[in-house]
C-alpha positions as CSV (number, residue, x, y, z in Angstrom):
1,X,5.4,-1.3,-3.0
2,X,7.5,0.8,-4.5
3,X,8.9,0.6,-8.1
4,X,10.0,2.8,-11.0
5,X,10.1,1.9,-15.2
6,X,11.1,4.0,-18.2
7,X,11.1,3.0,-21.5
8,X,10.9,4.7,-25.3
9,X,10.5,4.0,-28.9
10,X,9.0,5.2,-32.1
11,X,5.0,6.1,-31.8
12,X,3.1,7.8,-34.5
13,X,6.4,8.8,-36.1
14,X,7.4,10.7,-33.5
15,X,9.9,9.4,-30.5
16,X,7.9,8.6,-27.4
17,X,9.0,7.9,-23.5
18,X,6.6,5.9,-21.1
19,X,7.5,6.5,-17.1
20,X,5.3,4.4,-14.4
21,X,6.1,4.7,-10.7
22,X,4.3,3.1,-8.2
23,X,4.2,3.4,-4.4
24,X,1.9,0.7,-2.1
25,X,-1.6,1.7,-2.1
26,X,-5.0,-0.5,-0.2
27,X,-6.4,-0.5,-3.6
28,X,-5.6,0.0,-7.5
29,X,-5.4,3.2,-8.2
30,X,-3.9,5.0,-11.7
31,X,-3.4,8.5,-12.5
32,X,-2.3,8.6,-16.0
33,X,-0.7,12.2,-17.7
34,X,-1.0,11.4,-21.4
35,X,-0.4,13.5,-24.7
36,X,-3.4,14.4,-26.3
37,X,-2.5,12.0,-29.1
38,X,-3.0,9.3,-26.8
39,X,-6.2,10.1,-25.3
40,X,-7.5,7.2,-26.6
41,X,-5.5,4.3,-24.8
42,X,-6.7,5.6,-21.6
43,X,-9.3,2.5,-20.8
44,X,-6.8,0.0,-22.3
45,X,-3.9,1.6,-20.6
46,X,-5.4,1.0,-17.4
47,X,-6.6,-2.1,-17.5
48,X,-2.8,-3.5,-18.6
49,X,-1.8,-1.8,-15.6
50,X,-3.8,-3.5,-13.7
51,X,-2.9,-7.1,-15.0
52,X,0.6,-6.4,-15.0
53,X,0.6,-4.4,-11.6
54,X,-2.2,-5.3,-9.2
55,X,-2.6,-2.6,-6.9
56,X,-1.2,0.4,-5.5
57,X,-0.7,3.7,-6.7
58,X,0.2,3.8,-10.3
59,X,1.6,7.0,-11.9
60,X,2.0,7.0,-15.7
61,X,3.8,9.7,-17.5
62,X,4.2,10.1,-21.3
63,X,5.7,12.7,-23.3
64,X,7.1,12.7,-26.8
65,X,10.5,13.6,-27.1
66,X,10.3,14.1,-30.8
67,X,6.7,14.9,-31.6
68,X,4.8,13.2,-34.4
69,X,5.2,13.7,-38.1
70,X,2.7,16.0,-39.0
71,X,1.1,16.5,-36.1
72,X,1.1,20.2,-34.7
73,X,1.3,20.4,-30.9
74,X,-1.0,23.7,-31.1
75,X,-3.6,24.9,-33.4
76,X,-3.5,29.2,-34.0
77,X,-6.6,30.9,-34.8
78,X,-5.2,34.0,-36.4
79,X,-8.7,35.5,-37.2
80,X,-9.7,34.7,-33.8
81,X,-6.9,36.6,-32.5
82,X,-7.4,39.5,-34.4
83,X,-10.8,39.5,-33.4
84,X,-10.0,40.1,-29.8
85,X,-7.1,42.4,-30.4
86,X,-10.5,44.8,-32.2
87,X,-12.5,44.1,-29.4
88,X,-9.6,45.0,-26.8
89,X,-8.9,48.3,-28.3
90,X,-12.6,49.2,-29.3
91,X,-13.3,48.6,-25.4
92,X,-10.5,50.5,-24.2
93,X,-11.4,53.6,-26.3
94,X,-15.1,53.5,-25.5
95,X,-14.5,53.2,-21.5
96,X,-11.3,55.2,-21.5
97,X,-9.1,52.3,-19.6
98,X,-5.9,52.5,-19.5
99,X,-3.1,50.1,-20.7
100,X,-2.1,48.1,-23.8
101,X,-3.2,44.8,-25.2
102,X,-0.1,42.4,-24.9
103,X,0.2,38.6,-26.3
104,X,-0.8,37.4,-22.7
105,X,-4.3,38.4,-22.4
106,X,-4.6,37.3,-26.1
107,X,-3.1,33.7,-25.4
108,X,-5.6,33.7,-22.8
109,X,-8.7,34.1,-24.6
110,X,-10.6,30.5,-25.8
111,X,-10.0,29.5,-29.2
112,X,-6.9,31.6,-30.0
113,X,-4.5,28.7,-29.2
114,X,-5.6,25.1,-29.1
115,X,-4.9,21.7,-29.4
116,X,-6.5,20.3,-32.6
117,X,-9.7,18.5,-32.3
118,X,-10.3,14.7,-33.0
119,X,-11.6,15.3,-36.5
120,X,-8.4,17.1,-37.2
121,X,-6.4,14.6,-35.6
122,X,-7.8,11.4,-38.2
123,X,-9.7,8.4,-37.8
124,X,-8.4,5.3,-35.9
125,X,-5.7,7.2,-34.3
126,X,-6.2,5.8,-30.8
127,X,-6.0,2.1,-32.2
128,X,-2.9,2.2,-33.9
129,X,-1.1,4.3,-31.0
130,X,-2.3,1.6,-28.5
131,X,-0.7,-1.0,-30.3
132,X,2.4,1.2,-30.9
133,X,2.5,2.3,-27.1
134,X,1.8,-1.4,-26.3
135,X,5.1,-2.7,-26.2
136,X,6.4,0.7,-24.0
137,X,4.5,0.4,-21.5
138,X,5.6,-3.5,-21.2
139,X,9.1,-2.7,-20.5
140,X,8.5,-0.3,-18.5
141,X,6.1,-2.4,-16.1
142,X,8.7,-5.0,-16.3
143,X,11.5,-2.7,-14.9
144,X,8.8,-1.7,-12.3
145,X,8.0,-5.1,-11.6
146,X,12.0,-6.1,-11.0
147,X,12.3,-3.6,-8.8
148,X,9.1,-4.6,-6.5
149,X,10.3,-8.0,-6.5
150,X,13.7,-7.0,-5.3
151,X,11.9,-4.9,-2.2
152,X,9.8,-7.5,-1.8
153,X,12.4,-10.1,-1.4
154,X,14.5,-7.4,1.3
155,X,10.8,-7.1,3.0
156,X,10.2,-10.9,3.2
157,X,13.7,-11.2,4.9
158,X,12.9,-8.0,7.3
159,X,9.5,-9.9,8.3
160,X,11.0,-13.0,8.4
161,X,13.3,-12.5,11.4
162,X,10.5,-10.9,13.1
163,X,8.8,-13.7,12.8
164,X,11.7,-15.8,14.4
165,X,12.2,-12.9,17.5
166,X,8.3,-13.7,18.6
167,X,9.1,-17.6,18.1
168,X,11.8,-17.0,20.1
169,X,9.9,-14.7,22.8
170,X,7.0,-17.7,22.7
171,X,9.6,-20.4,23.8
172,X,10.2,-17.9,26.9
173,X,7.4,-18.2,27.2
174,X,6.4,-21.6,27.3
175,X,9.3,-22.0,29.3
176,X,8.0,-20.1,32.6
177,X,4.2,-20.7,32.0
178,X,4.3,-24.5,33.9
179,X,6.4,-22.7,36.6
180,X,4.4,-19.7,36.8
181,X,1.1,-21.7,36.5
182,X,2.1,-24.0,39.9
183,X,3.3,-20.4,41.8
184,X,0.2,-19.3,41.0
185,X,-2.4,-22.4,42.2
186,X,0.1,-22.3,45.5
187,X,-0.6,-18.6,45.7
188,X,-4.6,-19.0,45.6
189,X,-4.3,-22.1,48.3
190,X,-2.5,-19.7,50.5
191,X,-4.5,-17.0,50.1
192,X,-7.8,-19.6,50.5
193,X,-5.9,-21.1,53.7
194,X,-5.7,-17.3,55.1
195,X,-9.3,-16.4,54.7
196,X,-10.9,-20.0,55.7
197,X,-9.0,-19.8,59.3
198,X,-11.7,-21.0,61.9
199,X,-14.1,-21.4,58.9
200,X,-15.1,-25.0,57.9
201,X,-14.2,-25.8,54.1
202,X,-15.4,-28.0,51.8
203,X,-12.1,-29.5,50.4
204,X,-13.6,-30.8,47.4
205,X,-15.7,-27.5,46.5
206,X,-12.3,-26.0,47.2
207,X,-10.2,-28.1,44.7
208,X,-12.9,-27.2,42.1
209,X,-12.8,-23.6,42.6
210,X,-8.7,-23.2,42.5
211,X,-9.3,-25.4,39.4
212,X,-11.6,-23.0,37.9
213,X,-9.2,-20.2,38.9
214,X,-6.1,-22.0,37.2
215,X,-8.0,-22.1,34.1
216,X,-8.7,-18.7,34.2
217,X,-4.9,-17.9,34.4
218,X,-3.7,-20.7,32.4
219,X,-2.0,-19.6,29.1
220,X,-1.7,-23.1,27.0
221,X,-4.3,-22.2,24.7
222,X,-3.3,-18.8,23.7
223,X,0.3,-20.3,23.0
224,X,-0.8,-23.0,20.9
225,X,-2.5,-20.8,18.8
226,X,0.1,-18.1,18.7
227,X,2.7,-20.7,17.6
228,X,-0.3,-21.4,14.9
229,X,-0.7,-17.5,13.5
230,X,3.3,-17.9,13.1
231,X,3.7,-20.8,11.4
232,X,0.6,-19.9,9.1
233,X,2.2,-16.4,8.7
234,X,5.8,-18.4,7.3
235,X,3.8,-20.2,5.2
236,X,2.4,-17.0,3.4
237,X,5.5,-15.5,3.3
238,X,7.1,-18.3,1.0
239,X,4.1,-17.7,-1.0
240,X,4.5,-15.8,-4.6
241,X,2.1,-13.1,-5.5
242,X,0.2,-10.7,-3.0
243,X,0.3,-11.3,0.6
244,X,-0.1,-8.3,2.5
245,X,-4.1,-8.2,3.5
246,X,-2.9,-11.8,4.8
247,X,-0.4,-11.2,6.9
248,X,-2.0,-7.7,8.1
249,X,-4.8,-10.4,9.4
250,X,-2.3,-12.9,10.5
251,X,-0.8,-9.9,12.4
252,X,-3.9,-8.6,14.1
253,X,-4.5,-12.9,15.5
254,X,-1.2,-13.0,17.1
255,X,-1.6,-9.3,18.5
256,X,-4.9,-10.8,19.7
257,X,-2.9,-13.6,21.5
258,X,-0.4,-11.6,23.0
259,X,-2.8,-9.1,24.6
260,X,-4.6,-12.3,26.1
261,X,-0.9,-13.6,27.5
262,X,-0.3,-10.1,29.2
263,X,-3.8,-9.8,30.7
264,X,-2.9,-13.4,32.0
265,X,0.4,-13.0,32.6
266,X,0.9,-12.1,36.6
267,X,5.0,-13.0,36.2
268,X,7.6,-10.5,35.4
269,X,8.9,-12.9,33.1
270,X,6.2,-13.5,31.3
271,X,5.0,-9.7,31.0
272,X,8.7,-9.1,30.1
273,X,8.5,-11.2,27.1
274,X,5.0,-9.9,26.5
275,X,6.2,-6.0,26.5
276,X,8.6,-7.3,23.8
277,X,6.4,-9.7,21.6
278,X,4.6,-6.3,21.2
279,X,7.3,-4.6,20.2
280,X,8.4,-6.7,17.4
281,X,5.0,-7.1,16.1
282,X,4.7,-3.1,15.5
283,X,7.6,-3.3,13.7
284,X,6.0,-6.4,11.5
285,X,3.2,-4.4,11.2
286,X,5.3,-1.0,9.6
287,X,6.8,-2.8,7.8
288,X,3.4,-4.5,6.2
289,X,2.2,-0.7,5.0
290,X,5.4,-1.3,2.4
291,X,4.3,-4.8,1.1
292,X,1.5,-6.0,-1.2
């Protein structure tokens, strides 16, 4: 689901602002863009996230908006720069190249500019910027959790009414099947009456045989148990917490169901309500890819 969070306060002495966005995702899955300051929060970072969160796809962006006190964002190596600006020049004159040696390809070489090192930074850095970052990244979960919630509430509502359009489309149904079931048994004795003329029959071998073929066609227990997936998928939908790998299940039952119904069917009617049982449970089902 989807959800966005922003928040900001003092860190380090410096000003700090924490952004996590999330979109649905099968799994837990962080990417994190930290300062180097912060490098060390990673592991505890992401396991809050994934107290606080669950799963999905968890973005985290932090940036200082005022760095911290004493802290240089860059480290220059003057000698080490000067160093390359010899070696530059000594190698154009010995080759005979062409061309001057600008601030670019000086930038570029390792060591000339870099961030400072852990030992520069001080001991017990990570620590105390956790516990400062801490409360950040708390209100900005909690803005991203308000917002899921208020999807997830417009979502429930969207699968909800689904969920009454199939009840709906089962009582149809339900309502041709005992019709349709008796057109049908009179169909097979007709048909049985056609090929047996000037044939002896065995009346009873011939009641258990349209029997057996009723059976075949009947549809009572595939609505029962569709009727079953639906109530069992309203019942998960009044549930709090994660629900999606539930009703992605539930979903794939009653699909299950309906497929049995249409292979069954032989009535318009019935295939009619069948074609658009199917319908509504593709949209249920897109609409699932947005929930947890």
């Amino acid at each position: 689901m989807t959800g966005f969070g922003a928040a900001e306060g003092s860190v380090l002495g410096g000003r700090l602002s924490v952004e996590i966005r999330t979109v649905n995702h099968r799994y837990y899955n962080p990417q994190l863009k930290l300062p180097f300051e912060l490098s060390g929060i990673e592991a505890a970072l992401r396991e809050r996230l994934r107290e606080r969160l669950g799963r999905g796809h968890v973005a985290v962006s932090a940036r200082w908006l005022e760095p911290p006190a004493g802290s240089d964002a860059v480290a220059l190596d003057l000698a080490r720069a000067r160093q390359v600006v010899a070696a530059a020049r000594e190698l154009k004159k010995r080759l005979k190249l062409k061309g001057e040696v600008d601030l670019a390809f000086v930038a570029r070489q390792p060591d000339v500019l870099a961030a400072p090192s852990d030992g520069e930074r001080g001991g017990g850095t990570a620590a105390a910027a956790w516990e400062a970052v801490a409360p950040l990244v708390e209100r900005a979960a909690e803005q991203v959790l308000a917002m899921r919630g208020k999807e997830g509430r417009a979502l429930a509502a969207e699968l909800a009414g689904r969920l009454e359009a199939l009840e709906a489309l089962v009582g149809v149904v339900e309502q041709r099947a005992p019709v349709r079931l008796s057109a049908e048994l009179e169909r097979l004795r007709r048909a049985v009456a056609e090929l047996a003329v000037g044939v002896p029959v065995d009346p009873q071998r011939l009641a258990v045989e349209i029997a057996l073929l009723a059976d075949r066609v009947d549809i009572t227990e595939e609505v029962v148990r569709l009727r079953t997936h639906l109530a069992a998928s309203r019942d998960a939908l009044a549930q709090d917490g994660a629900i999606g790998k539930q009703l992605g299940f539930l979903a794939q039952e009653l699909g299950r169901e309906v497929n049995t119904i249409g292979a069954k069917a032989n009535d318009a009617a019935i295939t009619q309500a069948v074609i658009a049982m199917k319908g509504e449970l593709e949209k249920f089902r897109e609409q699932l890819e947005n929930l947890e």
